[in-house]
Chimera marker file (.cmm) of the C-alpha trace (Angstrom):
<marker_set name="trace">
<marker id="1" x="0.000" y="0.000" z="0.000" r="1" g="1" b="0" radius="0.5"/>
<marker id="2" x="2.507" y="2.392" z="1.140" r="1" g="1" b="0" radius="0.5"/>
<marker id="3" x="4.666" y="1.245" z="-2.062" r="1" g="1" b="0" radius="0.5"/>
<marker id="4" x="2.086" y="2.223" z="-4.216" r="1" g="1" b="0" radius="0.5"/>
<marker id="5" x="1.113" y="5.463" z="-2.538" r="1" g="1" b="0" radius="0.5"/>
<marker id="6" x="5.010" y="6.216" z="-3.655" r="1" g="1" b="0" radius="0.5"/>
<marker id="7" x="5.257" y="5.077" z="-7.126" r="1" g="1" b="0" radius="0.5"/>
<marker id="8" x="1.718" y="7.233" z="-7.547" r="1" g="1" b="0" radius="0.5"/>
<marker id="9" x="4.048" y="9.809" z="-7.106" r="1" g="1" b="0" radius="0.5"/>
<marker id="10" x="7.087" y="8.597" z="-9.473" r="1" g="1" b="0" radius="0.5"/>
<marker id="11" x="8.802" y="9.116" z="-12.663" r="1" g="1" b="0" radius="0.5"/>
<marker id="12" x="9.211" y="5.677" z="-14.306" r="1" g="1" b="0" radius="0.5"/>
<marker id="13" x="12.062" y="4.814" z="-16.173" r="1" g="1" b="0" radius="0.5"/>
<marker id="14" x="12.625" y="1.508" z="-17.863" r="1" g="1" b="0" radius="0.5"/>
<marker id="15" x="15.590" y="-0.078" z="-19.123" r="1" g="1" b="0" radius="0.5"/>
<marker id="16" x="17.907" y="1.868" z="-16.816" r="1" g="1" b="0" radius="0.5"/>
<marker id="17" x="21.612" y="0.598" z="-16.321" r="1" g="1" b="0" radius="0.5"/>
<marker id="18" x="22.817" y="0.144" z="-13.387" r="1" g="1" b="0" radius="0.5"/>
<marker id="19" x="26.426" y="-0.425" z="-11.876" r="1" g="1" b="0" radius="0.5"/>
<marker id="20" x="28.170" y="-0.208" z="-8.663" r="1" g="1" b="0" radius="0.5"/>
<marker id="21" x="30.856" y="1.743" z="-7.279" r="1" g="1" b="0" radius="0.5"/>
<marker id="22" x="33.142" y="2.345" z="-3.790" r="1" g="1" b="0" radius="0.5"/>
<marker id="23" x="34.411" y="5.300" z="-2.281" r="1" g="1" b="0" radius="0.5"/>
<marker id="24" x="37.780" y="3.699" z="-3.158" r="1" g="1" b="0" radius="0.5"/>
<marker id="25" x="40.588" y="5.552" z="-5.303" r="1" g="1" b="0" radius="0.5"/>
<marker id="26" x="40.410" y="2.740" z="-7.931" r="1" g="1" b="0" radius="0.5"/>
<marker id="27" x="36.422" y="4.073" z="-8.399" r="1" g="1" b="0" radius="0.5"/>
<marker id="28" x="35.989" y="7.988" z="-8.075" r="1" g="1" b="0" radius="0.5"/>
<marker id="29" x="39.849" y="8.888" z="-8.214" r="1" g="1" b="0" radius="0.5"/>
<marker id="30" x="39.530" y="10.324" z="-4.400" r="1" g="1" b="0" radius="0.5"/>
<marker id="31" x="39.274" y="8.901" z="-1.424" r="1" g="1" b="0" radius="0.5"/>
<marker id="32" x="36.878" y="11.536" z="0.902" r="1" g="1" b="0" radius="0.5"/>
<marker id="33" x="33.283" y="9.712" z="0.162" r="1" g="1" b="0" radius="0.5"/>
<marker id="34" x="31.572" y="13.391" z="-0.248" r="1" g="1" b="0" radius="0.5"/>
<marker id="35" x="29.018" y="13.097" z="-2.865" r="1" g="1" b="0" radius="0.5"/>
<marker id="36" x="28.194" y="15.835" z="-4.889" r="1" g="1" b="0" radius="0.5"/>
<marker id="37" x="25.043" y="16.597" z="-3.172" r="1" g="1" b="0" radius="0.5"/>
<marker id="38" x="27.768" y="16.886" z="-0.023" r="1" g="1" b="0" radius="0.5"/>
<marker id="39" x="26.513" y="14.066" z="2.263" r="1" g="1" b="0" radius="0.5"/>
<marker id="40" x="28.896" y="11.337" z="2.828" r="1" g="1" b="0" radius="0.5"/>
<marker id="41" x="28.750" y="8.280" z="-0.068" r="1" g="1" b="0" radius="0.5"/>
<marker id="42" x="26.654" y="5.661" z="2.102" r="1" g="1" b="0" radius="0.5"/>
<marker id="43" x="26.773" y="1.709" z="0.800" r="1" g="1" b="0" radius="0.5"/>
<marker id="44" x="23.201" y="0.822" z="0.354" r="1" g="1" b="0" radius="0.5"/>
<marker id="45" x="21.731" y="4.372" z="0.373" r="1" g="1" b="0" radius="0.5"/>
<marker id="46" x="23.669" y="6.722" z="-2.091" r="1" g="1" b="0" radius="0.5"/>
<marker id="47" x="23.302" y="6.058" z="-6.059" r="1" g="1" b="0" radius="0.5"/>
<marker id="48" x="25.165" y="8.611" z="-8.431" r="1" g="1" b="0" radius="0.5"/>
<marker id="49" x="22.705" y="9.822" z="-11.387" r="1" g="1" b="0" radius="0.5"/>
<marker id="50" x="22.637" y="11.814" z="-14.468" r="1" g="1" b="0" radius="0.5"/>
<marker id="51" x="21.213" y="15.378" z="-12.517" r="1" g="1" b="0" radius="0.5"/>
<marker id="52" x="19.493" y="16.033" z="-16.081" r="1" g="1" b="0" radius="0.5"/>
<marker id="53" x="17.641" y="13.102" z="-15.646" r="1" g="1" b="0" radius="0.5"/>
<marker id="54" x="17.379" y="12.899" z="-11.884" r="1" g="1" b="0" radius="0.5"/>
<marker id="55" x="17.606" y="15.292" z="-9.504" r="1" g="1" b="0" radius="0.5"/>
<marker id="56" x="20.030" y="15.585" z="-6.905" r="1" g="1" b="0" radius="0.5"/>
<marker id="57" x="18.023" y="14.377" z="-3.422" r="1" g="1" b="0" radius="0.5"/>
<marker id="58" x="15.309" y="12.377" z="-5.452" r="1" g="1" b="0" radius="0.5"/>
<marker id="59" x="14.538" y="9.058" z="-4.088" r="1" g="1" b="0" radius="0.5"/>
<marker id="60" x="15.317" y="6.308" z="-6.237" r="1" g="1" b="0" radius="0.5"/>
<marker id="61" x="13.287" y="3.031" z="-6.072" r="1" g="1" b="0" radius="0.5"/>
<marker id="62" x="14.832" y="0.245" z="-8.491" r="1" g="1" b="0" radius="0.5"/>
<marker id="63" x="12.759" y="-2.847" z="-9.405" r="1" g="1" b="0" radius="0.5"/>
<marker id="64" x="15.156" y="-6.172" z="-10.692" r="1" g="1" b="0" radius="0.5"/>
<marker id="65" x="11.948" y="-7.758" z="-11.453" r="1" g="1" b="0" radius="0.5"/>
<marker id="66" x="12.289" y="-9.924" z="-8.417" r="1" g="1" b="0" radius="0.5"/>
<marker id="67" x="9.168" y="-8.447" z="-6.575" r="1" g="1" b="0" radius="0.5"/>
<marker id="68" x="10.269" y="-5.736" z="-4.383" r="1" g="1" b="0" radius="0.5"/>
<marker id="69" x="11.313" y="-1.963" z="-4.565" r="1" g="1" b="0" radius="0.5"/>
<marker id="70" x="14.587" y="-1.264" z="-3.526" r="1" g="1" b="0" radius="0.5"/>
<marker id="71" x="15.456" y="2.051" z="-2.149" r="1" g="1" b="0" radius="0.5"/>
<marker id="72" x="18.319" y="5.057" z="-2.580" r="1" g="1" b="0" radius="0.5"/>
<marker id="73" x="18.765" y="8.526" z="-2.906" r="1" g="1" b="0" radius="0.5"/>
<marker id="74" x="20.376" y="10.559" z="-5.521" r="1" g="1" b="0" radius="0.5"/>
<marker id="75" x="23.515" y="11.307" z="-3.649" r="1" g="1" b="0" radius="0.5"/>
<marker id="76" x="26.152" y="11.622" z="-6.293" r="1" g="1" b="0" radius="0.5"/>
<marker id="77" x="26.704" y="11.840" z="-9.899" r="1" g="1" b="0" radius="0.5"/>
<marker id="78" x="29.656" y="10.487" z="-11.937" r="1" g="1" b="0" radius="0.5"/>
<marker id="79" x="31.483" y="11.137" z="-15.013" r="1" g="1" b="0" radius="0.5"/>
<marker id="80" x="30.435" y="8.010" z="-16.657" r="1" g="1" b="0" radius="0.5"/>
<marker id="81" x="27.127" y="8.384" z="-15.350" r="1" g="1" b="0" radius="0.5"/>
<marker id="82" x="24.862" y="9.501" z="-17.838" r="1" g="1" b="0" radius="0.5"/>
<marker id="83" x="21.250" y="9.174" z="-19.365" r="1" g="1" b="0" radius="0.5"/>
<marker id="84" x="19.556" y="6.161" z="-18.516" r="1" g="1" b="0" radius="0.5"/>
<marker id="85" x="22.026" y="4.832" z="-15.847" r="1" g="1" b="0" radius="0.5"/>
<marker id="86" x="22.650" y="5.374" z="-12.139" r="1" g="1" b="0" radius="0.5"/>
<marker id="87" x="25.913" y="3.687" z="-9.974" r="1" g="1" b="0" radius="0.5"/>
<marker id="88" x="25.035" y="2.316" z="-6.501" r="1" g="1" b="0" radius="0.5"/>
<marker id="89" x="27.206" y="2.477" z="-3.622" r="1" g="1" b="0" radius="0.5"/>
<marker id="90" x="28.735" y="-0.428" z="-2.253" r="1" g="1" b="0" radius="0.5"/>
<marker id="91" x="30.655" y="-0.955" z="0.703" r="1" g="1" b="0" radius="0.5"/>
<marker id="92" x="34.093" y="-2.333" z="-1.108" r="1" g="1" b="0" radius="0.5"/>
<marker id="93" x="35.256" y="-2.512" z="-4.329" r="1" g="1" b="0" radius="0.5"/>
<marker id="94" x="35.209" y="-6.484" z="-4.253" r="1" g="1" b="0" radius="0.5"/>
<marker id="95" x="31.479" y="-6.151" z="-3.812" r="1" g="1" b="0" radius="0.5"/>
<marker id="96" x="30.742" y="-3.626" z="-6.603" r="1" g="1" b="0" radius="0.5"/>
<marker id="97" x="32.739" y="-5.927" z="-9.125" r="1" g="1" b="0" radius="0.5"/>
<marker id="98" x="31.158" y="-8.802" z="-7.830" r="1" g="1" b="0" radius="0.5"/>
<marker id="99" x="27.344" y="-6.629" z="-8.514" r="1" g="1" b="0" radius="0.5"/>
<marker id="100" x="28.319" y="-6.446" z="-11.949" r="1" g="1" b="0" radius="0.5"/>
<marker id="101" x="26.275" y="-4.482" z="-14.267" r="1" g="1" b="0" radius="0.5"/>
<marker id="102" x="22.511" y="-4.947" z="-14.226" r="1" g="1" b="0" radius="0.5"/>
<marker id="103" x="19.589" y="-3.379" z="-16.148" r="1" g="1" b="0" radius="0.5"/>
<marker id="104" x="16.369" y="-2.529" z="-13.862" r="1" g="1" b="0" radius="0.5"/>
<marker id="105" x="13.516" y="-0.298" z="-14.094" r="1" g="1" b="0" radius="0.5"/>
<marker id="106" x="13.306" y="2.613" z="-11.702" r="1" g="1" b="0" radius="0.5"/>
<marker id="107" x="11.013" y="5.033" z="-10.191" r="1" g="1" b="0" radius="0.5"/>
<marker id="108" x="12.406" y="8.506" z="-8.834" r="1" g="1" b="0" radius="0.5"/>
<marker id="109" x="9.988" y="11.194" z="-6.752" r="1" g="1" b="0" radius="0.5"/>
<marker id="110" x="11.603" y="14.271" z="-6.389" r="1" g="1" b="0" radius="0.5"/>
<marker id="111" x="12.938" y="15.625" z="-3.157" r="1" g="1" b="0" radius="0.5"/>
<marker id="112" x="10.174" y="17.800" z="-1.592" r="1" g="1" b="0" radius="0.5"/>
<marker id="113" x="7.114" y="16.143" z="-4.372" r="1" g="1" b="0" radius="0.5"/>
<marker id="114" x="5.376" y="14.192" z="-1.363" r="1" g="1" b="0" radius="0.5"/>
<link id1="1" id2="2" r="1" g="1" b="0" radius="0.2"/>
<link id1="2" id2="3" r="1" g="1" b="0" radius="0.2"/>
<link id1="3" id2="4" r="1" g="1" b="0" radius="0.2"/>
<link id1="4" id2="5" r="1" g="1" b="0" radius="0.2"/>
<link id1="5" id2="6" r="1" g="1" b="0" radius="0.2"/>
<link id1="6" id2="7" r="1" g="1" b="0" radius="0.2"/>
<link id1="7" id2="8" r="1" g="1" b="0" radius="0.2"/>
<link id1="8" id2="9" r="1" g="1" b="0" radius="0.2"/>
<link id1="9" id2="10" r="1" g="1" b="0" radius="0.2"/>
<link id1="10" id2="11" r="1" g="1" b="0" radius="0.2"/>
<link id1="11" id2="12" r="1" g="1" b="0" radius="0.2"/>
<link id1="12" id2="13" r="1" g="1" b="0" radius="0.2"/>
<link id1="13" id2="14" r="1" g="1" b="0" radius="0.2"/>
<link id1="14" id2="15" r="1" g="1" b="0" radius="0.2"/>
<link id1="15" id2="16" r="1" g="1" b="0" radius="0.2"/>
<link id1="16" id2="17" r="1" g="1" b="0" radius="0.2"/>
<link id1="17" id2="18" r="1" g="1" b="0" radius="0.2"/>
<link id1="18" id2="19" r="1" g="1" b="0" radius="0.2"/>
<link id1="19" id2="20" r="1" g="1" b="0" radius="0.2"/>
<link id1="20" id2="21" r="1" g="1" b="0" radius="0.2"/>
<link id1="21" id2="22" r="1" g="1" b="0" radius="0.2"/>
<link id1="22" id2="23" r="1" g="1" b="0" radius="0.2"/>
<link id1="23" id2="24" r="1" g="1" b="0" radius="0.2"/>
<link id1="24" id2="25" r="1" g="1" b="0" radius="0.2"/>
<link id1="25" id2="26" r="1" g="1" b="0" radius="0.2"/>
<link id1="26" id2="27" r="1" g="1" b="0" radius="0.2"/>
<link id1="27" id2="28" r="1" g="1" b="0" radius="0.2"/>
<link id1="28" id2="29" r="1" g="1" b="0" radius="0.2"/>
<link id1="29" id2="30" r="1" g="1" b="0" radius="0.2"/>
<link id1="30" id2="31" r="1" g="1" b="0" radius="0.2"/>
<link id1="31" id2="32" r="1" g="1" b="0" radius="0.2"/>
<link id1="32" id2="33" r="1" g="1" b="0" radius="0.2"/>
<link id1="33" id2="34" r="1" g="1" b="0" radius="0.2"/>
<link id1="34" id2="35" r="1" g="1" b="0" radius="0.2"/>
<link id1="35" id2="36" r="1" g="1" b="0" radius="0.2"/>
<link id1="36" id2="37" r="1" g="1" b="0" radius="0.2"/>
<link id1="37" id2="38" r="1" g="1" b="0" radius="0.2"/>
<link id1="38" id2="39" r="1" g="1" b="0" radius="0.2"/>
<link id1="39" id2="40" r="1" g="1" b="0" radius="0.2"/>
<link id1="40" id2="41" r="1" g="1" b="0" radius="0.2"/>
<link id1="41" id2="42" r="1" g="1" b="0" radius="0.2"/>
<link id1="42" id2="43" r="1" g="1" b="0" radius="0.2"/>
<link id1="43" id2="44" r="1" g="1" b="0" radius="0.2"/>
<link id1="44" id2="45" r="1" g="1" b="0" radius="0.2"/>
<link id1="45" id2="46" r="1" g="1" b="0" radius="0.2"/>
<link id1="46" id2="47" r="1" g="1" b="0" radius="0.2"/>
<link id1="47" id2="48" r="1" g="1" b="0" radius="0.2"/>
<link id1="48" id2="49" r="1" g="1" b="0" radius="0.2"/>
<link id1="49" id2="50" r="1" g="1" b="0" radius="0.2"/>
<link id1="50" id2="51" r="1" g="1" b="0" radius="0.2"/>
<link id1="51" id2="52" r="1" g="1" b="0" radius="0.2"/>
<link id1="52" id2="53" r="1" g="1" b="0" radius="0.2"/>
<link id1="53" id2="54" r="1" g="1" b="0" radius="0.2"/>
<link id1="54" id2="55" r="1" g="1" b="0" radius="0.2"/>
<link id1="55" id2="56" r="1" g="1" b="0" radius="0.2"/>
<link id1="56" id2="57" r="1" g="1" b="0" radius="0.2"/>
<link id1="57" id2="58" r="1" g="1" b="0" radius="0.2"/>
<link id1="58" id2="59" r="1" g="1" b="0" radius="0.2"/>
<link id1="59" id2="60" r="1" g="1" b="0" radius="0.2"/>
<link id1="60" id2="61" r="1" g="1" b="0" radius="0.2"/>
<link id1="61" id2="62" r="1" g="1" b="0" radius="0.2"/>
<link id1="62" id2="63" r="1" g="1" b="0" radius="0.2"/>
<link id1="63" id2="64" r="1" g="1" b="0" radius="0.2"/>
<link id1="64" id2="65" r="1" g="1" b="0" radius="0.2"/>
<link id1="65" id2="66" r="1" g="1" b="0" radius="0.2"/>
<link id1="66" id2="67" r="1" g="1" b="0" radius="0.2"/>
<link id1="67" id2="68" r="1" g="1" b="0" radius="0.2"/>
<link id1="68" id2="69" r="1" g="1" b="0" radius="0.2"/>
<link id1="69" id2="70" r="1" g="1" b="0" radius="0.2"/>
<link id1="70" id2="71" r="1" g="1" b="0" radius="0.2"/>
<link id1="71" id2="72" r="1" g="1" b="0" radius="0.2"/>
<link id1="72" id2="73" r="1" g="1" b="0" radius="0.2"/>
<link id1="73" id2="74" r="1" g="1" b="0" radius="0.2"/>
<link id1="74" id2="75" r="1" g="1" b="0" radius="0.2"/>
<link id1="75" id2="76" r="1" g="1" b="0" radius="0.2"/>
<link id1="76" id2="77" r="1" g="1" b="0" radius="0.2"/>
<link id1="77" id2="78" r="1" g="1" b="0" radius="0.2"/>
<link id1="78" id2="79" r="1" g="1" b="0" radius="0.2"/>
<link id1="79" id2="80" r="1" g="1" b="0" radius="0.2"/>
<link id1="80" id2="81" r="1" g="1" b="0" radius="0.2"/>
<link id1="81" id2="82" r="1" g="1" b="0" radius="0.2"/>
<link id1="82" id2="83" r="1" g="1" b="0" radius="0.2"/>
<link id1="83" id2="84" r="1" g="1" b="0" radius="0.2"/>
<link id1="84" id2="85" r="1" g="1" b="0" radius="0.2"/>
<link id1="85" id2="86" r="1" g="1" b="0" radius="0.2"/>
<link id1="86" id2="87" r="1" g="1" b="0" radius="0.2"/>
<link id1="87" id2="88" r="1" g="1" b="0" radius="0.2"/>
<link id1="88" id2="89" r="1" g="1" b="0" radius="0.2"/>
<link id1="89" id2="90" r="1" g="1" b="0" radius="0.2"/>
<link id1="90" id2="91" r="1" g="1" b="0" radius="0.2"/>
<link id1="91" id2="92" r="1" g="1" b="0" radius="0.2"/>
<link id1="92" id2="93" r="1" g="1" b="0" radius="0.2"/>
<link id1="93" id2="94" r="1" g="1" b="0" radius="0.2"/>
<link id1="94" id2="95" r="1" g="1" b="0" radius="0.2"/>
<link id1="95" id2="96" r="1" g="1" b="0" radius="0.2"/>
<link id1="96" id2="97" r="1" g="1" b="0" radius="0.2"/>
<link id1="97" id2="98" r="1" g="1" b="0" radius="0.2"/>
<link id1="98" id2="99" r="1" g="1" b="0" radius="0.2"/>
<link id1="99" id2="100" r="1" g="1" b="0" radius="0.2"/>
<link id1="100" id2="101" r="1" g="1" b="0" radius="0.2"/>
<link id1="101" id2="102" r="1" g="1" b="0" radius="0.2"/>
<link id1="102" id2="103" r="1" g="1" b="0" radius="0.2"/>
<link id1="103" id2="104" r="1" g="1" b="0" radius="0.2"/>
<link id1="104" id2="105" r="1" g="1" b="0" radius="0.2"/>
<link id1="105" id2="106" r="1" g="1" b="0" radius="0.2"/>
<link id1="106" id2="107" r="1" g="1" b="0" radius="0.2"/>
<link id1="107" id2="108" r="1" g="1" b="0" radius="0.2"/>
<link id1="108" id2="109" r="1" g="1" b="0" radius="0.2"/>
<link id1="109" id2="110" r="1" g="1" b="0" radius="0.2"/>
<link id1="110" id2="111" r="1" g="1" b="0" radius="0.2"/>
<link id1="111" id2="112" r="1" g="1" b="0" radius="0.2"/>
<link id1="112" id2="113" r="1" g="1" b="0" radius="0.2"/>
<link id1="113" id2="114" r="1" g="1" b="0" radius="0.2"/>
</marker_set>
C-alpha cells in the first residue's frame, strides 16, 4: 500500500543501467566519500545519477523484477554516469565488481514532491 502510494508519485524509467561503485581511489579517483550533493557516499543508500535526468536528493526506487522496490537517494553523480544509468554504492570494491552491471527499471519522486 505504502509502495504504491510512492510510485503514484514517481517518474518511471525503464531499461535503466545500473552499476556499482566504492568510495575507493580505484572508483571515483579520491578517497573523501563526499558526494556531490555533499553528504557522505553511504553503501546501500547513495546512487550517483545523471542530474538532467534525476535530480540531486530524489529518491530512487529500483525494481530487478524480483518483486520488491529497492530504495536510494540521488547522492552523487559520476562522469560516466549519464542518461539512462545510475551507480550504486557499495561498501568495497570487491562487492561492486562482484554486482556487476545490471539493467532494472526505476522510479524517482523528487525531493520535496510528497
Amino acid at each position: 500500500m505504502i509502495e504504491a502510494a510512492l510510485l503514484s508519485h514517481a517518474v518511471r524509467l525503464d531499461d535503466v543501467t545500473v552499476t556499482h561503485y566504492c568510495t575507493c581511489s580505484r572508483c571515483c579517483g579520491k578517497s573523501d566519500g563526499i558526494t556531490a550533493s555533499g553528504r557522505r557516499a553511504t553503501p546501500g543508500v547513495s546512487v550517483a545519477v545523471d542530474p538532467s535526468i534525476i535530480p540531486l536528493g530524489s529518491d530512487v526506487l529500483v525494481d530487478y523484477g524480483d518483486g520488491e522496490l529497492h530504495y536510494y537517494r540521488a547522492d552523487d553523480t559520476g562522469s560516466a554516469v549519464k542518461g539512462a544509468h545510475i551507480d550504486l554504492c557499495m561498501e568495497s570494491h570487491e562487492a561492486a565488481i562482484q554486482a556487476g552491471v545490471r539493467t532494472a527499471t526505476i522510479y524517482f519522486i523528487e525531493e520535496g514532491a510528497i
